[in-house]
C-alpha positions as CSV (number, residue, x, y, z in Angstrom):
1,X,-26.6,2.7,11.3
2,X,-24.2,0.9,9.6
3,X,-23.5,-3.2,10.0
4,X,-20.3,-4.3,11.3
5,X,-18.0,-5.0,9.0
6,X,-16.1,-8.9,9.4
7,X,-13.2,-7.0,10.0
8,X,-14.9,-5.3,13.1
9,X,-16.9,-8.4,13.9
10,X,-12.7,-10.0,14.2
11,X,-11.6,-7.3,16.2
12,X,-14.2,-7.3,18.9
13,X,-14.3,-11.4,19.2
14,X,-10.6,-11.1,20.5
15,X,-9.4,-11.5,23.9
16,X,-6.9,-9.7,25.7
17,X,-4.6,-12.4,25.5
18,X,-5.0,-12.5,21.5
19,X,-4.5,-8.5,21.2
20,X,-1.0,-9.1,23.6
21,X,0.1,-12.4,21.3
22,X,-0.9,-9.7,18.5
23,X,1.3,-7.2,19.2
24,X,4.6,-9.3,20.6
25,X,4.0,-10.9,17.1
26,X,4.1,-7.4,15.8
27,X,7.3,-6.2,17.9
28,X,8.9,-9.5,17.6
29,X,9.0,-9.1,13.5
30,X,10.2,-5.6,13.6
31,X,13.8,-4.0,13.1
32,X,13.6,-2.8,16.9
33,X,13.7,-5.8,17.9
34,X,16.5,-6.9,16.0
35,X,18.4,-3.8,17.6
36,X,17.6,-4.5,20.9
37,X,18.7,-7.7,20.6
38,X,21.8,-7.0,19.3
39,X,22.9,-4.1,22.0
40,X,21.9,-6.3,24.3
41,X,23.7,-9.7,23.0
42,X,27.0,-6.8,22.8
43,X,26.6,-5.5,26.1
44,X,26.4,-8.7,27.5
45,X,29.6,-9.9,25.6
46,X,31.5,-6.8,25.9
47,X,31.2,-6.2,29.6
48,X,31.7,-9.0,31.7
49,X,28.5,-10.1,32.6
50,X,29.2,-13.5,33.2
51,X,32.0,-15.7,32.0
52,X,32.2,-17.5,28.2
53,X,30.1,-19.6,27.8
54,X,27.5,-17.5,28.4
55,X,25.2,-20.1,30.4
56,X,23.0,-17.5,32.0
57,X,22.7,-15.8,28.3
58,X,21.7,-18.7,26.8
59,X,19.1,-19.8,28.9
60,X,17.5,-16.5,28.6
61,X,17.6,-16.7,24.9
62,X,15.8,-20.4,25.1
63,X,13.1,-19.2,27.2
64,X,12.6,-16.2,25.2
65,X,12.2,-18.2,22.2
66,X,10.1,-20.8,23.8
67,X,7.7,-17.7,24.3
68,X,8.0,-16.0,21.4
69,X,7.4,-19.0,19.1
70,X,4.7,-19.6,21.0
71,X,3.1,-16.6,20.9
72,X,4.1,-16.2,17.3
73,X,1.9,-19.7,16.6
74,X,-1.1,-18.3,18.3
75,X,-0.8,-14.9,16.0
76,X,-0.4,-17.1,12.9
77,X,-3.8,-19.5,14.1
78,X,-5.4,-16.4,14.6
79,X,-4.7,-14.9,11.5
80,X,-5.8,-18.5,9.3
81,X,-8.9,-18.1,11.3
82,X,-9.3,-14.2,10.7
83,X,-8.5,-15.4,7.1
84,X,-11.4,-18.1,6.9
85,X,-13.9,-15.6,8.5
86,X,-12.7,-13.3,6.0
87,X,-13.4,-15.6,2.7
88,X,-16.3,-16.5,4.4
89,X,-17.9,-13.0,4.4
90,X,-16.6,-12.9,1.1
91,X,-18.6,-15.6,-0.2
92,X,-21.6,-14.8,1.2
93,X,-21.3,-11.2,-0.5
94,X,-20.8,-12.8,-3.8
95,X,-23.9,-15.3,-3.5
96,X,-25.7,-12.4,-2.6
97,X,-24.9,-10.3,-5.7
98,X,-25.1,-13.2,-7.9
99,X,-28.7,-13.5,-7.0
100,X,-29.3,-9.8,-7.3
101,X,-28.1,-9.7,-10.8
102,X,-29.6,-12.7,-11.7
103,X,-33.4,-10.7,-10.7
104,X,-31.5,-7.5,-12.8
105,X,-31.5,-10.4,-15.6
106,X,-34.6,-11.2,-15.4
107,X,-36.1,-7.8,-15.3
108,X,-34.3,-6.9,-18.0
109,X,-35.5,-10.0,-20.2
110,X,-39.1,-8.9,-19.0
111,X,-38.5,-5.4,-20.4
112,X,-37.3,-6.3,-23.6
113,X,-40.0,-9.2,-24.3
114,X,-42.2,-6.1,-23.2
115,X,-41.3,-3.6,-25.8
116,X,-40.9,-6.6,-28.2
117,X,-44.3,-7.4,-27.8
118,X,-45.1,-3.4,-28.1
119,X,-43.2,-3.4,-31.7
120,X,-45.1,-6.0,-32.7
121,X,-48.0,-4.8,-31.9
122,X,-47.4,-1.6,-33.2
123,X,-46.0,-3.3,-36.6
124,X,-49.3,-5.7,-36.6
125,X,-51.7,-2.2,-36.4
126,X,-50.2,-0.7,-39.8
């Protein structure tokens, strides 16, 4: 069996509420969006919705970016903190092969003061 990865360890820690801030955060940087957006702000202009200046249109574009920063900040916080965890797994790997080579080191030195002694040995016997 294999060990969880960080990036699986990140992935199962989240709540529902993270994976939803997730994926507006997703939507909201996307060209769709920018398409709906812009039919919509057209349709609303073009047809007659509701009078110049647009109170009711503006007001839904406040709240909506009330929300969407918000849930935008939470995506960001998540992400610094997936980003720690991340450089944290990291460093744990590399102190973890730094000790391993460090023991390959010193097997190796062992070895070669080994057959060193052997030559000598051999060297000393003629």
């Amino acid at each position: 069996m294999m060990d969880k990865t960080w990036h699986d360890a990140y992935k199962e820690a989240r709540t529902v509420g993270d994976t939803v801030a997730d994926k507006v955060a997703t939507f909201v940087g996307s060209w769709t969006f920018v398409f709906i957006h812009a039919v919509w702000f057209g349709v609303w202009i073009l047809l007659p919705v509701e009078p110049f200046p647009f109170g009711l249109l503006t007001m839904i574009v406040s709240l909506e970016a009330i929300l969407l920063a918000t849930l935008i900040m939470m995506a960001q916080n998540r992400q610094a903190k997936r980003d720690r965890h991340h450089a944290d797994a990291d460093f744990r790997t590399n102190v973890e092969a730094k000790k391993e080579i460090e023991q390959v080191q010193i097997r190796l030195a062992r070895i070669e003061d080994e057959k060193l002694d052997k030559i000598l040995k051999l060297l000393g016997d003629k």
